[in-house]
C-alpha positions in Angstrom: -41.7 -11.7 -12.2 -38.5 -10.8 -10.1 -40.5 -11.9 -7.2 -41.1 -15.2 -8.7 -37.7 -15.6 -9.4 -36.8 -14.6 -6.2 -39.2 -16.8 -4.2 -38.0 -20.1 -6.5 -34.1 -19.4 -5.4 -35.0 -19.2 -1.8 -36.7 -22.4 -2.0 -33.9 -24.1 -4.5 -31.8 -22.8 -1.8 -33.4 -24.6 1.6 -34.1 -27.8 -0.4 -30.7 -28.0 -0.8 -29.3 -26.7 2.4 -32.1 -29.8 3.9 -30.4 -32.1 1.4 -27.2 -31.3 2.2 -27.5 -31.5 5.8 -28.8 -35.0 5.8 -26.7 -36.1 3.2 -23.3 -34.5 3.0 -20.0 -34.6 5.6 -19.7 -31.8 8.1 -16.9 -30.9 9.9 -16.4 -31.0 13.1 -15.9 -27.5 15.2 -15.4 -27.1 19.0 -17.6 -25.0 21.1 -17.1 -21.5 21.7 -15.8 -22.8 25.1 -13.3 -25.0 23.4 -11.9 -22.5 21.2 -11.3 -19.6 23.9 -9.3 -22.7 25.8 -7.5 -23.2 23.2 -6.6 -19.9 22.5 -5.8 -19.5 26.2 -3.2 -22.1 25.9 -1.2 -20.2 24.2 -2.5 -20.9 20.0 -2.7 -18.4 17.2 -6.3 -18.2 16.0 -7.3 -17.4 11.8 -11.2 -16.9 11.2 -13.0 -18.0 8.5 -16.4 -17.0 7.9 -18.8 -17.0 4.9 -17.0 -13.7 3.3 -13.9 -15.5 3.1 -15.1 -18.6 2.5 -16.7 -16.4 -0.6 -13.0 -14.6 -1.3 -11.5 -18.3 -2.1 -14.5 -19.5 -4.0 -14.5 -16.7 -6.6 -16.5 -13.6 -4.8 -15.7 -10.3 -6.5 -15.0 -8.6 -3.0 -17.0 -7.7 0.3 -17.8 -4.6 1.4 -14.5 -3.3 2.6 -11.8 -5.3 0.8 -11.5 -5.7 -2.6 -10.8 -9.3 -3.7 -7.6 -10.2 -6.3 -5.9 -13.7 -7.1 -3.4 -12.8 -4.4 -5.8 -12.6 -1.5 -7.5 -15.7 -2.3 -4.0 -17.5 -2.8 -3.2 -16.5 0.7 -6.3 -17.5 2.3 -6.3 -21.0 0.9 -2.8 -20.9 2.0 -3.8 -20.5 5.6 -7.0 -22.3 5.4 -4.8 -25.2 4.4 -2.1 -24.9 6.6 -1.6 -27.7 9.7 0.7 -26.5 12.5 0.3 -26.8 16.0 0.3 -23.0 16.8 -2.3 -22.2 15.0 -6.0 -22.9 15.5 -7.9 -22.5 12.1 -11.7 -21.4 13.0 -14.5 -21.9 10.7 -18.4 -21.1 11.5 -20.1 -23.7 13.6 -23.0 -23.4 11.5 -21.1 -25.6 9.1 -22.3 -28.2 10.9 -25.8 -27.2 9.7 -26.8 -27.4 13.4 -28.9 -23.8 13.2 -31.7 -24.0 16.5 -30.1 -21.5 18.6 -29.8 -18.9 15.9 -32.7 -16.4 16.0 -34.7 -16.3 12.8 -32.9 -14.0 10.7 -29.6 -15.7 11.2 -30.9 -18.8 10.6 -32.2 -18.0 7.4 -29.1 -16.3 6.4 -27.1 -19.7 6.9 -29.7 -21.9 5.4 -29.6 -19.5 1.8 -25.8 -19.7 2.3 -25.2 -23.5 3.3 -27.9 -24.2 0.3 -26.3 -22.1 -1.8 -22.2 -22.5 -1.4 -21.7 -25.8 0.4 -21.0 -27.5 -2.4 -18.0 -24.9 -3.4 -17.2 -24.7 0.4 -16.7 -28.4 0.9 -14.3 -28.7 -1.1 -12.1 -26.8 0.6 -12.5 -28.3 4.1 -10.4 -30.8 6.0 -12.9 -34.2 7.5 -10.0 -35.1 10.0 -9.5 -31.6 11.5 -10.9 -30.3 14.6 -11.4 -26.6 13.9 -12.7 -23.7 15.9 -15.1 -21.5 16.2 -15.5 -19.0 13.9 -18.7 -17.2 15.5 -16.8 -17.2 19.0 -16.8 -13.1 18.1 -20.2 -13.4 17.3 -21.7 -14.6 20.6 -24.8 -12.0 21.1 -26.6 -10.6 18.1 -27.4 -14.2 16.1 -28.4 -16.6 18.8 -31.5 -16.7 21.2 -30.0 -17.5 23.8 -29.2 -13.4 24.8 -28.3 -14.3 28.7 -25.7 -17.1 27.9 -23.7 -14.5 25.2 -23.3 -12.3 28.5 -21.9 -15.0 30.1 -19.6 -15.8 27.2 -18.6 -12.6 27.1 -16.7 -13.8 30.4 -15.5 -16.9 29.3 -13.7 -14.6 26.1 -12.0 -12.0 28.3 -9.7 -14.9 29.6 -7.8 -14.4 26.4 -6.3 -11.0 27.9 -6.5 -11.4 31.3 -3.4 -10.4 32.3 -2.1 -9.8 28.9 -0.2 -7.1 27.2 -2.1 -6.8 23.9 -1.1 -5.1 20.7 -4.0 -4.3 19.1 -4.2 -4.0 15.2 -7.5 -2.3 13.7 -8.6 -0.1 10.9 -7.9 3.7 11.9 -12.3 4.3 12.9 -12.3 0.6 14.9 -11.3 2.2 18.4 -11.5 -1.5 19.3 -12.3 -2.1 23.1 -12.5 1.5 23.8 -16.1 3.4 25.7 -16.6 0.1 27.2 -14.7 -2.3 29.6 -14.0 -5.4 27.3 -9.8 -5.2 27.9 -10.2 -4.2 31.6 -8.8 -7.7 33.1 -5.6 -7.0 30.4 -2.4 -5.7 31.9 -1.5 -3.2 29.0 -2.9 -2.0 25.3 -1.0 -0.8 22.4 -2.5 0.1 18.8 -1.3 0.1 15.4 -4.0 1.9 13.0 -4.0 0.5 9.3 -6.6 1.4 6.7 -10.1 1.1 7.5 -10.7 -0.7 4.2 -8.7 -2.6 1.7 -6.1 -3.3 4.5 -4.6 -5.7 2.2 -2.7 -3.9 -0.2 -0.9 -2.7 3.2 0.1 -6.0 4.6 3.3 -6.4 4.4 4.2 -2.7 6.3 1.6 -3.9 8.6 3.6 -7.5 9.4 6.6 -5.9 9.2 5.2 -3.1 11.9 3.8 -5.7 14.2 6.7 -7.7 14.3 8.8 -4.3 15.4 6.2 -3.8 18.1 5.7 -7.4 19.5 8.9 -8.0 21.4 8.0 -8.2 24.4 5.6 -11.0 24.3 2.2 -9.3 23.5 -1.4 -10.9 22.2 -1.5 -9.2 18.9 -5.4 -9.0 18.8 -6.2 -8.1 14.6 -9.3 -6.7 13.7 -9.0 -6.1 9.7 -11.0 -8.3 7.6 -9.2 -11.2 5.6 -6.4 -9.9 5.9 -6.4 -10.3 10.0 -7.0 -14.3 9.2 -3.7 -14.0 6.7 -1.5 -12.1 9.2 -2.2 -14.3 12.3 -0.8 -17.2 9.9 2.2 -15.2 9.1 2.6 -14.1 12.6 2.2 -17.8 14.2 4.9 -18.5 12.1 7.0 -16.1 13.5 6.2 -17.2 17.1 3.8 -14.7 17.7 0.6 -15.2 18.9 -2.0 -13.7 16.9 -5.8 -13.6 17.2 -8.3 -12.8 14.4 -10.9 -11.0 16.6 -12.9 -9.8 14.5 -16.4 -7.9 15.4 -16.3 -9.4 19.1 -16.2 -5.1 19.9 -19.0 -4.3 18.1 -21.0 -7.5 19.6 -20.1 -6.5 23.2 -21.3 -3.0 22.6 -24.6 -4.8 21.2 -25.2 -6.9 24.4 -24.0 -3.6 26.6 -27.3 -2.2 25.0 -29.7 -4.6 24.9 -29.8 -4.2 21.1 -32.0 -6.4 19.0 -30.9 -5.1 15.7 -27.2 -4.2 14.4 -27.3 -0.7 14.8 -24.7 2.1 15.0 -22.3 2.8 17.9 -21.2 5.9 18.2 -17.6 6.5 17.4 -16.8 3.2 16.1 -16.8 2.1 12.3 -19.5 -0.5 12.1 -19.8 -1.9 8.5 -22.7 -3.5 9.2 -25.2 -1.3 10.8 -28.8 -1.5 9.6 -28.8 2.1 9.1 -25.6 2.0 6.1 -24.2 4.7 8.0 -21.0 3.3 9.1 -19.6 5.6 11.5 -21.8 8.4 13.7 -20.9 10.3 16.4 -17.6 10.5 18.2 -15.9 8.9 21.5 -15.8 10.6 24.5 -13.2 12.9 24.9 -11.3 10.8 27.3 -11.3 8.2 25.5 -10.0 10.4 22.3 -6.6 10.7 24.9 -6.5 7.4 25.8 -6.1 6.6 22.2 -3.8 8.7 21.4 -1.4 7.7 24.4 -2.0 3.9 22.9 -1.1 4.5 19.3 2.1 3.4 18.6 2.2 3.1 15.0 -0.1 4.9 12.3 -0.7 2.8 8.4 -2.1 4.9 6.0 
């Protein structure tokens, strides 16, 4: 009977995802290309992606942040927002446009868009050019595996040259084992908690701020809370961007991988296997660390 059930949801689900792509408004998003330029011109950039999307619409919480009324006032907050320093991102699979996602993506999105767009809608702006979203997300949902690579590319203009600050939960290591900040001039980190980074965010705006002085990208990899802080820190005239996974992804298309699997030393929430962290980082890269921590949140 569950199967039943099941089986008449999924099809409720792409009947209406069909309906509303013919029928309904879609925003409009710039390409992945568009978004990095943007970025490189100097913006602050908040993501919002189907968990947040969730957070604002009433989702109890996502797998490693608890939701409250005060998280979702503050993501509407910066959803809503309309300044010039800062870039609000939301997927381009909003449009509904879905062919160069490989199958299980795509039907991910279609369940979603069938499912939510009629909560998420609502809370969209027609006139607004947003970006990208997925730009940290090039590799492990599209076909197209050789273009990501080349992406990959077009993203480390961000940093090149840069002196980045990054903020990340303390089993991130964020850009370390691989060569994805090589083109930036310096790296810093400030480690916050690995989940529920939220209930933290004012020390962690308050440390950020204490650390930025000297012009650096804050890169923030933390969940919601990294689309709330880059908001706050735009504000401040700091630029901020919401990076997300884009480690993770570029450790994906370092390995060929077809399936989100585990990389060890690195906290990856959604590895196929559950097991979130395994292994350790090479030594050498246990030093660097350490010489790049400036700040520990617990």
């Amino acid at each position: 009977m569950q199967s039943i059930n099941q089986k008449f949801h999924g099809l409720r689900s792409y009947t209406s995802f069909y309906f509303h792509k013919l029928f309904s408004s879609h925003p409009q998003v710039l390409t992945l290309e568009q978004t990095v330029n943007e970025i490189v011109s100097g913006k602050s950039c908040a993501r919002f992606g189907d968990g947040e999307f969730g957070l604002i619409c009433g989702k109890t919480s996502i797998s490693f942040q608890n939701a409250s009324n005060e998280l979702r006032n503050e993501l509407e907050a910066t959803l809503r927002s309309n300044t010039d320093e800062l870039l609000i991102c939301i997927p381009s699979a909003f449009t509904f446009r879905l062919n160069n996602y490989v199958r299980k993506s795509k039907k991910f999105w279609m369940q979603s868009l069938g499912q939510n767009w009629k909560y998420w809608i609502r809370e969209l702006r027609f006139g607004y050019r947003y970006g990208d979203a997925q730009f940290t997300r090039p590799y492990m949902d599209v076909k197209n595996k050789n273009q990501a690579l080349n992406q990959f590319s077009t993203i480390k203009q961000i940093w090149q040259g840069r002196d980045l600050l990054i903020v990340e939960g303390n089993e991130t290591n964020f850009g370390l084992g691989n060569d994805l900040f090589v083109k930036a001039r310096s790296i810093h980190r400030i480690e916050c908690p690995q989940t529920n980074a939220f209930n933290s965010r004012k020390q962690i705006l308050d440390t950020i701020i204490k650390q930025a002085y000297h012009g650096e990208l804050v890169l923030i990899a933390l969940g919601p809370t990294a689309t709330i802080l880059t908001f706050e820190l735009s504000k401040r005239g700091i630029q901020a961007v919401d990076i997300g996974h884009l480690d993770v992804e570029y450790e994906w298309a370092l390995r060929g991988s077809q399936e989100k699997v585990a990389i060890p030393g690195k906290y990856v929430n959604e590895s196929k296997s559950k097991v979130k962290v395994v292994g350790s980082l090479d030594a050498n890269f246990v030093e660097m660390k350490k010489l790049q921590v400036v700040d520990n949140i617990k």
